[in-house]
Every structure is written in C-alpha cells, then in structure tokens.
C-alpha positions in Angstrom: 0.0 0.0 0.0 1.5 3.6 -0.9 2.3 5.5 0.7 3.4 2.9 3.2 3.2 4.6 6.3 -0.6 5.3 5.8 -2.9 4.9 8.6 -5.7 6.3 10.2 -7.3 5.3 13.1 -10.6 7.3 13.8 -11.8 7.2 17.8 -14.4 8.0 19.3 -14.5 11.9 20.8 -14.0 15.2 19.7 -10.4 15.7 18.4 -9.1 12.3 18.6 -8.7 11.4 15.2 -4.7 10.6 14.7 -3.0 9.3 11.9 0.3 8.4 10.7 1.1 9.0 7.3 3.6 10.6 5.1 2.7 13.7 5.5 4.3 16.7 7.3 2.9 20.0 9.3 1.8 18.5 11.9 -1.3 20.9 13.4 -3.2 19.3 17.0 -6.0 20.1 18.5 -5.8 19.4 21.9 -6.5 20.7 25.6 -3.7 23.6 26.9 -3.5 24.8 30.2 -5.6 27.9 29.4 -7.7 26.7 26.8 -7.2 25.1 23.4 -5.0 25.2 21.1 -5.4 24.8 17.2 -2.2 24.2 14.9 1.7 25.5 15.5 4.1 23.4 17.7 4.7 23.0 21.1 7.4 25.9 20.9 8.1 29.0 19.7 5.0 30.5 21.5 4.8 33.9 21.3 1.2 35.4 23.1 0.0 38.8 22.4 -0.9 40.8 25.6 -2.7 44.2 26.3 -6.6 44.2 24.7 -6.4 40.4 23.7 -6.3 39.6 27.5 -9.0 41.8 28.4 -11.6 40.2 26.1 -10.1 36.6 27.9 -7.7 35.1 25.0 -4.3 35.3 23.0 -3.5 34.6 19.6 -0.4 32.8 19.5 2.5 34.2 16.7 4.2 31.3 15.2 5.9 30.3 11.4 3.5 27.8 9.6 0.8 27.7 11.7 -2.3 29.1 13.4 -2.9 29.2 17.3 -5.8 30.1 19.1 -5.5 29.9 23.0 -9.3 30.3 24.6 -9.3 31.1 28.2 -11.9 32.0 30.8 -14.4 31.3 28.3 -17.2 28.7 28.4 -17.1 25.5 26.5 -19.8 26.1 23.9 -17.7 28.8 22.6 -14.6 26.8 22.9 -16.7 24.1 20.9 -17.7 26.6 18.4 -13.9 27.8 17.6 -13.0 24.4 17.1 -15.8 23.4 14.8 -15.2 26.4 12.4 -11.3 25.5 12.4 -11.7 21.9 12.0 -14.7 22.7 9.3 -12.7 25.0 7.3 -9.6 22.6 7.3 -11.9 19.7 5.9 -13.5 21.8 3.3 -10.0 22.6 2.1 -8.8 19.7 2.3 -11.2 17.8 0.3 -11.2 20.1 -2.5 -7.4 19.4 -2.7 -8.0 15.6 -3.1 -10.8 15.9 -5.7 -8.2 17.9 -7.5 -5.4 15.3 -7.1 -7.7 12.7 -8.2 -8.3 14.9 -11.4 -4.6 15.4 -11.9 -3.9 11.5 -11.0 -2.2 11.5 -7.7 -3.7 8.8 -5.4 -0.7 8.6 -3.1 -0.5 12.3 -2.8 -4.4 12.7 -1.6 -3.7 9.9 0.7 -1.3 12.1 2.6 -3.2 15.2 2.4 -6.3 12.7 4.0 -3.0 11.6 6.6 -2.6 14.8 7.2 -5.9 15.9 7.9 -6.3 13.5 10.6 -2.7 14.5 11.9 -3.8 17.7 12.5 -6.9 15.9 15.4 -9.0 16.9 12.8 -11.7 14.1 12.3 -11.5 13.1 8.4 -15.7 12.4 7.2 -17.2 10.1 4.8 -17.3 12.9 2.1 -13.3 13.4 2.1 -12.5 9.6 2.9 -15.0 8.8 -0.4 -12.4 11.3 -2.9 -9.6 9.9 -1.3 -11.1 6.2 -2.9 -12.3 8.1 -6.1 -8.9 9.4 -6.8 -7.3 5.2 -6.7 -10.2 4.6 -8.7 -9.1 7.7 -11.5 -5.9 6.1 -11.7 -7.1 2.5 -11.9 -5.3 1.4 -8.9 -8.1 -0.6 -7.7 -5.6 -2.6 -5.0 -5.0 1.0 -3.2 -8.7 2.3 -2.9 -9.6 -1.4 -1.7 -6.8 -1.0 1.1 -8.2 2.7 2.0 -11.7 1.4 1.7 -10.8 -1.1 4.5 -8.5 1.6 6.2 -11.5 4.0 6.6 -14.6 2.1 6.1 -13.4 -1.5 7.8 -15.3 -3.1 10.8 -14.5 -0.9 13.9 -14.1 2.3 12.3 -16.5 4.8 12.9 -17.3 6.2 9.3 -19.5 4.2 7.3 -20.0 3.7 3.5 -23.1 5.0 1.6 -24.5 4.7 -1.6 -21.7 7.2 -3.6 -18.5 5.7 -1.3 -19.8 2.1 -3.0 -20.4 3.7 -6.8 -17.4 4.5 -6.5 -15.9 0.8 -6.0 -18.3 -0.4 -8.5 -17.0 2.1 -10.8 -13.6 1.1 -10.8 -14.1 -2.5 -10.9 -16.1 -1.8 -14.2 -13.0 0.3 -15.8 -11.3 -3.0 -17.6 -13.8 -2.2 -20.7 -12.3 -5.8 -22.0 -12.8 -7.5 -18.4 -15.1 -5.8 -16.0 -14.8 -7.5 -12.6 -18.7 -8.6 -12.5 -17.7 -10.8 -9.1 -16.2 -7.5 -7.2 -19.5 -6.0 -8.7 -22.0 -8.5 -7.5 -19.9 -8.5 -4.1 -19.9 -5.3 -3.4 -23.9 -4.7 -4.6 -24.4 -7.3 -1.9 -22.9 -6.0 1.1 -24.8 -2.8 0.0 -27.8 -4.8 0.5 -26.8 -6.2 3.8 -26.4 -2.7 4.9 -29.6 -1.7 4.3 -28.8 0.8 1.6 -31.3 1.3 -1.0 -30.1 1.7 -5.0 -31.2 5.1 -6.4 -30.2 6.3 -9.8 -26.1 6.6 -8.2 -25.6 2.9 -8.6 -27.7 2.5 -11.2 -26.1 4.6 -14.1 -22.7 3.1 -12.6 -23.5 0.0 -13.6 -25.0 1.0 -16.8 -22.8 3.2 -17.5 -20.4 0.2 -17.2 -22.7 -2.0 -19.5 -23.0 0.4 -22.0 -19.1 1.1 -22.3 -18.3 -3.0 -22.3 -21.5 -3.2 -24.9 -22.6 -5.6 -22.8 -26.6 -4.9 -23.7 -27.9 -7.9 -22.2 -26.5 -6.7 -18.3 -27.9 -3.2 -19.2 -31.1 -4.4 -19.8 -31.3 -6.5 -16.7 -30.1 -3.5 -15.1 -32.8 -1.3 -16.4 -35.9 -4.0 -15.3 -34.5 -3.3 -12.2 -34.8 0.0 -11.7 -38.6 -0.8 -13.3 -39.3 -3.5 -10.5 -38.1 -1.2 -7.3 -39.6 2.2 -9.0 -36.3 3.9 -9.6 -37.3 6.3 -12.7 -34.9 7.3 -14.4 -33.3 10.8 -14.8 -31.4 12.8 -17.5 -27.9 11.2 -16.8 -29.6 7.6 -17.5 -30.7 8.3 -20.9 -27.4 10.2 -21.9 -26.1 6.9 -20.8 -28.6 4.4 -22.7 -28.8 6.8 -26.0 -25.4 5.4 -26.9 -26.9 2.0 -27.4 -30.3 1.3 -29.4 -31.0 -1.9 -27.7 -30.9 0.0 -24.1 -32.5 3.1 -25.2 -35.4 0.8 -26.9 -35.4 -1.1 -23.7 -35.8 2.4 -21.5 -38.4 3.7 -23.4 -40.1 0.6 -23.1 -40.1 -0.1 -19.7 -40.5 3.6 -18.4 -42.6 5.7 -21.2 -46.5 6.6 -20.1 
C-alpha cells in the first residue's frame, strides 16, 4: 500500500482522530492549560498581551501555523472555535483531493487525508469517499480497496453510503475488455446487507459500465431493475442508454406513459 506509512485510526470523541502517514505540518488540537490550542508546535510561543487579554484570549505568533488559546471562556464557545477551524480545514482539504484525483495522484491525496487526521481533525465520509475516487481515476483498484478497509473497515466509525460504494463499482467496471462482474455482485451485496437502498447513483454506474463493455444484455437487466423497485430514471440515465439502441429501446419501453 503507498504510501506505506498510511494509517488512520478514527476514535471516538472530539479531536481524537490521529493518523500516521507521510505527510508533514503536523497541526493538534488538543486541551492547553488555558484553553485550546489549534495548529503550531509545542514551541516557539509567542502570546499577544494588552486588549487580547482583556476580552479573555491570546492569539499565539508562530511560522506555519495558526494558534488560538481560549481562556476563561465557556465551552460552547470553545466548541464553536474548534468546529469552524476543523470545518474550514476539511473543506479545504477535500477540495485538494478531488483535485489530485483529477490530476492523477492517489498517493499524494492519501497524505493530504493523513494529514488531515494529523492535525486531530476528524476526516468524514465525504473526504474519505475522494480519497477512494482518486485510486479509482488512476485505476489502482488494490489501493482504494486498502483505504476502503482503512476507513470504512469493521471498527471504524465512518461508514460507506451509496456514492462511497459507486465508486468501487466504478472502478471495478473500468477494464472495458474484463469488468470484474464478481467485485461487482460482491460489493452490490454488502450494499444490501447494509440496508442501503439503490437510487439512480448505482444505477447509471453499472449502466454506464454495461453500456461502455457493450454488454446490452447486463444493461437491460439493469434497467428491469430500476422498473421493478420504482427507480425512474433521470437525464444522466438516458445520456447513458442513447449510446446503445438496444438499451435506449429497452428504457423507453419499460418507463414511457
């Protein structure tokens, strides 16, 4: 697995997430003496007195990073600081690991997910998903299987939905000459054991898989699905079945008044 240092382990509790990756920049939130601090080191703290005491807080003055020290203050506003930190951070940092899965750097949005967590800031299942979608982009299928367990495994808190599992199905349908129907069927399974109900997500996946493989017969099974659990259709399924007649037939068919 690459990098291999990678690992998260996500606990229970605010600001316990940890990881260990390959990453650097370490950022922690964690309880100070007089409050919390978010990001910096250990050293090289450098408080700023006069009005910033009187209002009950100091902004610590550090290279390459930010520290925010909350004293005499009550702990829904310490909670609030800390969610719009550890939001903002997330945000950020998912928006960098779509964009390294559009430029084809799985191992490189690994560490920035690494470092996320390094930072005690809790990784969720929308940054964890475009960590597996950017293995998928580069068809490393091994690699977002291994973060899929890393992240979504049995005794980890986050837990897969409907996209996270596209996204699998996805990649195991990119061999155009050999699409991995078992991994499919597998994984559309465990879906099922989870309770999670198909919607048109899974369904174009799969036929947008059939339609690419020409495999007409899978699509149209596919489509008497969605018929027989009332999943209509919408605009992205017939972009996806106009490329073949025998699907687009078989659409109209099934879901015309």
């Amino acid at each position: 697995m690459a990098p291999s240092s990678f690992s998260i382990r996500l606990r229970r509790g605010r600001r316990t997430a940890t990881a260990r990756g390959g990453g650097h920049g370490v950022a922690r939130a964690r309880k100070q003496g007089e409050g919390i601090q978010l990001g910096g080191s250990r050293s090289g703290r450098v408080a700023r007195r006069g009005k910033e005491e009187e209002c009950g807080w100091r902004r610590s003055s550090h290279v390459g990073g930010l520290g925010v020290y909350l004293a005499g203050v009550e702990d829904d506003v310490e909670d609030e600081v800390v969610k719009m930190y550890n939001t903002k951070a997330l945000i950020q940092a998912t928006r960098r690991i779509k964009q390294l899965g559009r430029e084809k750097q799985p191992n490189m949005a690994i560490r920035t997910l690494a470092d996320l967590a390094n930072q005690g800031i809790q990784p969720d299942r929308i940054a964890a998903t475009a960590v597996i979608d950017a293995c998928v982009a580069s068809n490393k299928m091994d690699l977002a299987e291994n973060v899929f367990q890393e992240l979504f495994g049995s005794g980890n808190l986050m837990e897969p939905d409907e996209v996270t599992f596209s996204v699998l199905i996805k990649g195991y349908g990119q061999d155009v000459a050999n699409p991995k129907w078992a991994k499919i069927r597998q994984t559309l399974q465990t879906m099922e054991t989870d309770g999670i109900e198909l919607t048109t997500c899974t369904y174009n996946t799969l036929l947008e898989i059939c339609a690419t493989c020409n495999d007409w017969q899978r699509g149209m099974q596919v489509l008497d699905q969605m018929h027989d659990t009332s999943v209509a259709p919408d605009q992205m399924t017939l972009e996806i079945v106009k490329k073949k007649k025998t699907l687009r037939a078989h659409c109209k068919k099934l879901f015309s008044p």
